[in-house]
ChimeraX commands (.cxc) that place a marker at each C-alpha (Angstrom):
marker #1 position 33.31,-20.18,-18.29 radius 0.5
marker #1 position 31.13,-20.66,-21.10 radius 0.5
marker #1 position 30.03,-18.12,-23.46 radius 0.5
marker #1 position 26.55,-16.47,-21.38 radius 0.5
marker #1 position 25.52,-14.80,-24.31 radius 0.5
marker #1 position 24.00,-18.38,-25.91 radius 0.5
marker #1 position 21.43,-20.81,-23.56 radius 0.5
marker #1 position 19.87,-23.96,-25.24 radius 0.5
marker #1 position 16.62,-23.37,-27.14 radius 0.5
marker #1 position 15.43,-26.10,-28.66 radius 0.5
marker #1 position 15.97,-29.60,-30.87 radius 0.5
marker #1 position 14.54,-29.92,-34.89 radius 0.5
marker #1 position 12.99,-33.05,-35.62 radius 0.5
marker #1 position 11.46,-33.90,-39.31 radius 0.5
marker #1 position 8.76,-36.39,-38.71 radius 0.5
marker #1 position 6.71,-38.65,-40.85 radius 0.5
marker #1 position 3.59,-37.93,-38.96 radius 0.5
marker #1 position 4.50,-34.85,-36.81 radius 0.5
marker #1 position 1.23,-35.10,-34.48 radius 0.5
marker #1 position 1.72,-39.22,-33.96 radius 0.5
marker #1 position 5.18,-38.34,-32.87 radius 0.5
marker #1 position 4.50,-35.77,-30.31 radius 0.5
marker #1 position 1.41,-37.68,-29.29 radius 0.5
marker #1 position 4.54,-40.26,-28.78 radius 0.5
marker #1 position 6.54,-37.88,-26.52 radius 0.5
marker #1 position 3.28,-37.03,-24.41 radius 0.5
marker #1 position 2.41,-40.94,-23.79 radius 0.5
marker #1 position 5.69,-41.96,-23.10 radius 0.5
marker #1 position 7.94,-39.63,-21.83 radius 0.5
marker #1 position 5.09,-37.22,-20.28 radius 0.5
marker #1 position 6.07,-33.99,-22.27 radius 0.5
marker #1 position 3.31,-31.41,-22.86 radius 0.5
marker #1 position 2.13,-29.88,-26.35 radius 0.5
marker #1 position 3.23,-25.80,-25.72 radius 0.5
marker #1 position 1.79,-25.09,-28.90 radius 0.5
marker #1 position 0.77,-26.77,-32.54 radius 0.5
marker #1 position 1.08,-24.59,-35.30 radius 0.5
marker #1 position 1.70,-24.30,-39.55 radius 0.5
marker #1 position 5.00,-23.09,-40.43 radius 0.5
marker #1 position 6.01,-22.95,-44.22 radius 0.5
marker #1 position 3.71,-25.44,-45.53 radius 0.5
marker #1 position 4.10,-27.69,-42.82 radius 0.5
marker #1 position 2.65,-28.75,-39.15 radius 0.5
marker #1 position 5.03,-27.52,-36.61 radius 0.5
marker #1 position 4.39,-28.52,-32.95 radius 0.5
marker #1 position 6.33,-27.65,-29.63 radius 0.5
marker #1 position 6.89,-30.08,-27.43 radius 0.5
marker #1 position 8.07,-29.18,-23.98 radius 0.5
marker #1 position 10.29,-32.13,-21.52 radius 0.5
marker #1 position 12.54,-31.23,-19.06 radius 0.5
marker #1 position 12.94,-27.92,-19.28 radius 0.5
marker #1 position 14.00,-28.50,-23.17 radius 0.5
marker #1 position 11.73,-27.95,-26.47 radius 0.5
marker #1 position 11.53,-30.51,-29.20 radius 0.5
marker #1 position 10.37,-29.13,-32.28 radius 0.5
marker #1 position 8.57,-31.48,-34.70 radius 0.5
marker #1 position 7.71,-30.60,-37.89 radius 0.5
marker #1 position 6.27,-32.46,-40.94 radius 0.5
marker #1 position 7.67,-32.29,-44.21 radius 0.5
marker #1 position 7.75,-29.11,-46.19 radius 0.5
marker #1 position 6.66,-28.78,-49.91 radius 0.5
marker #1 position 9.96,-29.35,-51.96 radius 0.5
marker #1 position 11.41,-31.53,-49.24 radius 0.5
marker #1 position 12.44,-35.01,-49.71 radius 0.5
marker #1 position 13.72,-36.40,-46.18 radius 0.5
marker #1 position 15.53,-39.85,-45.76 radius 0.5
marker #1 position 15.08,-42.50,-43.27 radius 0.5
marker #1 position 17.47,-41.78,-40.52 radius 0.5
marker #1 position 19.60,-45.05,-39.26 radius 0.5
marker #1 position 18.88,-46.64,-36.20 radius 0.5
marker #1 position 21.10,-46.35,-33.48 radius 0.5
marker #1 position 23.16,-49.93,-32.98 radius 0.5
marker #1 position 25.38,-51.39,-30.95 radius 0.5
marker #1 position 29.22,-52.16,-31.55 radius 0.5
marker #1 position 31.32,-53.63,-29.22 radius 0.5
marker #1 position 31.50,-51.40,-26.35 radius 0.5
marker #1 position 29.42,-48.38,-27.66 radius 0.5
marker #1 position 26.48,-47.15,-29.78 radius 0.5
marker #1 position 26.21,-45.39,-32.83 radius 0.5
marker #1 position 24.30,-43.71,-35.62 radius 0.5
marker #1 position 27.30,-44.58,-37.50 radius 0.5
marker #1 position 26.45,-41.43,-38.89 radius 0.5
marker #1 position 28.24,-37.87,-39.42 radius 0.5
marker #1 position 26.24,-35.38,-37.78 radius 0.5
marker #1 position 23.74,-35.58,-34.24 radius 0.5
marker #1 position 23.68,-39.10,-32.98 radius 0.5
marker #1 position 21.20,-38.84,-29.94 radius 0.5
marker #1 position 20.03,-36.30,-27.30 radius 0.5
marker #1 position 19.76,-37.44,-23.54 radius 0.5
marker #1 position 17.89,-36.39,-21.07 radius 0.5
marker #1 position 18.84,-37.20,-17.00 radius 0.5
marker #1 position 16.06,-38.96,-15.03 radius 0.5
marker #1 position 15.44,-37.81,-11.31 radius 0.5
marker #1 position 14.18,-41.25,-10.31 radius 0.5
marker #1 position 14.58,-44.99,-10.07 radius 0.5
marker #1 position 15.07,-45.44,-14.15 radius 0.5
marker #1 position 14.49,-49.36,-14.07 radius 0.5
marker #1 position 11.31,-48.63,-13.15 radius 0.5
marker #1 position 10.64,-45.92,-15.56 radius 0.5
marker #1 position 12.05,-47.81,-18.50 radius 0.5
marker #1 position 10.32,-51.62,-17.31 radius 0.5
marker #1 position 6.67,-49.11,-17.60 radius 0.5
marker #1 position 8.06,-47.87,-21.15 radius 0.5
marker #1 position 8.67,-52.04,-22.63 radius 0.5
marker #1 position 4.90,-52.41,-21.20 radius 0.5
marker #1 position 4.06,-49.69,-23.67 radius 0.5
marker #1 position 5.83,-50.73,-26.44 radius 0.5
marker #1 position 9.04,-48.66,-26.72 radius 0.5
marker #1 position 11.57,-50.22,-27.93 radius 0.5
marker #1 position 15.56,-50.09,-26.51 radius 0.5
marker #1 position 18.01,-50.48,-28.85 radius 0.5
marker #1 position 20.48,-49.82,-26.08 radius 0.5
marker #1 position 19.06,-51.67,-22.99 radius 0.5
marker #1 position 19.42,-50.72,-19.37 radius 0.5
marker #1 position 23.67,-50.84,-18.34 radius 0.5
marker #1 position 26.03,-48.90,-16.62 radius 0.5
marker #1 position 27.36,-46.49,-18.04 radius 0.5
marker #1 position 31.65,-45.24,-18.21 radius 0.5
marker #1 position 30.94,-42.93,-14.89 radius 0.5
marker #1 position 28.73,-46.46,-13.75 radius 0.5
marker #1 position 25.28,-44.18,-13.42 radius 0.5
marker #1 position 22.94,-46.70,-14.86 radius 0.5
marker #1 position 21.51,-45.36,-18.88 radius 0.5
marker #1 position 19.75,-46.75,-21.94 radius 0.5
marker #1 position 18.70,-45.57,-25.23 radius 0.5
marker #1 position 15.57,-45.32,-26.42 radius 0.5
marker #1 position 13.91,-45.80,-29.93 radius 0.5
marker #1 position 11.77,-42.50,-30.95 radius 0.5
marker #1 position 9.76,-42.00,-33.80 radius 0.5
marker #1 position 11.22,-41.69,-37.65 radius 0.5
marker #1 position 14.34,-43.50,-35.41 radius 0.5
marker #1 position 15.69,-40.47,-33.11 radius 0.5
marker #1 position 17.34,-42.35,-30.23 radius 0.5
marker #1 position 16.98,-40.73,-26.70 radius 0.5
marker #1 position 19.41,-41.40,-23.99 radius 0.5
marker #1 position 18.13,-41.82,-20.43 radius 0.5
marker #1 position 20.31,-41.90,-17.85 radius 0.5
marker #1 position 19.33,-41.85,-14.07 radius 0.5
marker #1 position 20.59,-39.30,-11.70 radius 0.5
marker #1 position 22.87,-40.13,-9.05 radius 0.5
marker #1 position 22.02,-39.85,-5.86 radius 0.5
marker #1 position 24.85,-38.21,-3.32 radius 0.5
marker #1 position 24.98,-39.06,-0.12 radius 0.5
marker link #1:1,2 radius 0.2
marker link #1:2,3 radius 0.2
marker link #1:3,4 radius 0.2
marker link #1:4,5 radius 0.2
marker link #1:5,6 radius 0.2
marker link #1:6,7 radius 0.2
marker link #1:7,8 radius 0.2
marker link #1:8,9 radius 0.2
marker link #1:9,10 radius 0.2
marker link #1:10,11 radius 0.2
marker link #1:11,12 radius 0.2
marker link #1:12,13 radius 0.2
marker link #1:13,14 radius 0.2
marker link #1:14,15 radius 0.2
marker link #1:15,16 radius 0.2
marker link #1:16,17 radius 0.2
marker link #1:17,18 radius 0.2
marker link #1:18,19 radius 0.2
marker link #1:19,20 radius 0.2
marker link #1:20,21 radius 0.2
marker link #1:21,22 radius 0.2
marker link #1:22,23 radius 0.2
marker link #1:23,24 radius 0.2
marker link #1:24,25 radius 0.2
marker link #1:25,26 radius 0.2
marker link #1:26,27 radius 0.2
marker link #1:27,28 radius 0.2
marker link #1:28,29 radius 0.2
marker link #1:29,30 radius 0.2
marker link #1:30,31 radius 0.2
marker link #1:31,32 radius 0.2
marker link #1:32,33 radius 0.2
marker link #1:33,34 radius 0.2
marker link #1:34,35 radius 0.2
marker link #1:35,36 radius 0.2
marker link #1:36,37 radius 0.2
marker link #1:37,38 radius 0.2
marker link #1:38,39 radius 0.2
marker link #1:39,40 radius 0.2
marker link #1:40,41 radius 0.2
marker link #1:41,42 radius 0.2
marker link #1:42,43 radius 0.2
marker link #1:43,44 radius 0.2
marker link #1:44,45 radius 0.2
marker link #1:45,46 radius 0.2
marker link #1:46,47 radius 0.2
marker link #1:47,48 radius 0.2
marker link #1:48,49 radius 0.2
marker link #1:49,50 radius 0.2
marker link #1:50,51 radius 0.2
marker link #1:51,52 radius 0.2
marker link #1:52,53 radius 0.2
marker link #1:53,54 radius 0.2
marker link #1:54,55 radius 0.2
marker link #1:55,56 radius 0.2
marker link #1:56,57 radius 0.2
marker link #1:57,58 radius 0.2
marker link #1:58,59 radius 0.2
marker link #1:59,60 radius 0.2
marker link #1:60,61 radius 0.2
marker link #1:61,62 radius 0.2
marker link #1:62,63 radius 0.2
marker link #1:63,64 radius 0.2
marker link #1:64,65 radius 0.2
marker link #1:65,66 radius 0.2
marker link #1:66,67 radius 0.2
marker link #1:67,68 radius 0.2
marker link #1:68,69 radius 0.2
marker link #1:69,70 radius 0.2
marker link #1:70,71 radius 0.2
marker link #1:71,72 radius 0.2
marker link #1:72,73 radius 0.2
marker link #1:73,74 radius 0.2
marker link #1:74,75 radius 0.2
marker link #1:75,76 radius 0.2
marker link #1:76,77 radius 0.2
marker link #1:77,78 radius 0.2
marker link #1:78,79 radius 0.2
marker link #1:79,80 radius 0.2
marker link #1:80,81 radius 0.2
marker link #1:81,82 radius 0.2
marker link #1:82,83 radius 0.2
marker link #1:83,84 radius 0.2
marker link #1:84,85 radius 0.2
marker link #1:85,86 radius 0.2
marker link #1:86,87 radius 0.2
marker link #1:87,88 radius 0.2
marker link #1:88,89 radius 0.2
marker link #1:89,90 radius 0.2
marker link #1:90,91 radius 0.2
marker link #1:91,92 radius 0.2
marker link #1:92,93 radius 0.2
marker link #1:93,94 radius 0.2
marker link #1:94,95 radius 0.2
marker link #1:95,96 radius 0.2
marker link #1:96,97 radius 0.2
marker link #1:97,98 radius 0.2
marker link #1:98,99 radius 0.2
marker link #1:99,100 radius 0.2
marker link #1:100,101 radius 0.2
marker link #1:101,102 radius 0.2
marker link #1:102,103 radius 0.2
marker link #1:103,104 radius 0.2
marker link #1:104,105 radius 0.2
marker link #1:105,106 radius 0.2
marker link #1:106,107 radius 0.2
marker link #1:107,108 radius 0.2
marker link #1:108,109 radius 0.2
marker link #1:109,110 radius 0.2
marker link #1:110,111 radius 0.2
marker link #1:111,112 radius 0.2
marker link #1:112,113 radius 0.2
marker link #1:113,114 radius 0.2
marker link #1:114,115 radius 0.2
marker link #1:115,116 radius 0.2
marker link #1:116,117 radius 0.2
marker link #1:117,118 radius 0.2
marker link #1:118,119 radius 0.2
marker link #1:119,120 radius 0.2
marker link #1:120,121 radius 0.2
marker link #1:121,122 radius 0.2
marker link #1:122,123 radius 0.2
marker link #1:123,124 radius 0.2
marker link #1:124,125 radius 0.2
marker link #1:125,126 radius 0.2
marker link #1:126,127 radius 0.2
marker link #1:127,128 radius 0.2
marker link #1:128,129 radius 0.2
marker link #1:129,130 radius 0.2
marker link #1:130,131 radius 0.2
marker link #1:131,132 radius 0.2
marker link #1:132,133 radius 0.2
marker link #1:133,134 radius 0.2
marker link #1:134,135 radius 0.2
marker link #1:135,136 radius 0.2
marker link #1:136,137 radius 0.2
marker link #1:137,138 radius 0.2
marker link #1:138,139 radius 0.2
marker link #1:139,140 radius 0.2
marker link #1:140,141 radius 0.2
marker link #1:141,142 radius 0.2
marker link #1:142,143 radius 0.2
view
């Protein structure tokens, strides 16, 4: 068994234009804005999916952030090709074909397209702002 002392809070992201990215996560994904605050010189702004918080925040005075890497594809897999987080994924309760053909019509962009996946549940990544990829991956239904 896991450690019960610890439970999941949150993920940090540093964005160009904090607001335009959680407006993003609204109109897309259909998260909710918890809360939009300052926090050391910077817009902060809590955005709620899933049961899970992103955090967005601009940049802080002092701060110099880099362009992240897009996620790309190699032969069998996809990577950052980066040391350090690579993507966060969220399960979909629904038919995720669907969800993801209504996401093209919007714009997003899937540098991982629809496929199965290793298990065969059917995924794809998707293309946030300031280049955080998102895996979706649909939930299987049991019998």
């Amino acid at each position: 068994m896991s450690n019960p002392a610890f439970k999941f809070d949150h993920v940090h992201i540093i964005a160009r234009d904090p607001h335009a990215s959680a407006r993003w996560y609204v109109e897309m994904l259909g998260a909710t804005i918890a809360a939009d605050t300052m926090a050391r010189g910077a817009p902060q702004i809590f955005v709620e999916l899933g049961g899970m918080t992103i955090l967005i925040r601009g940049q802080r005075p002092g701060e110099a952030p880099k362009d992240a890497t897009p996620i790309r594809g190699f032969d069998n897999f996809s990577s950052h090709n980066e040391w350090g987080t690579d993507h966060f994924g969220f399960m979909y309760h629904g038919d995720l074909r669907a969800f993801c053909e209504g996401l093209a019509a919007k714009g997003v962009a899937f540098p991982v397209p629809l496929k199965n996946g290793v298990g065969g549940s059917l995924l794809c990544y998707i293309q946030a702002p300031d280049n955080v990829s998102i895996e979706l991956m649909e939930q299987e239904v049991r019998a």
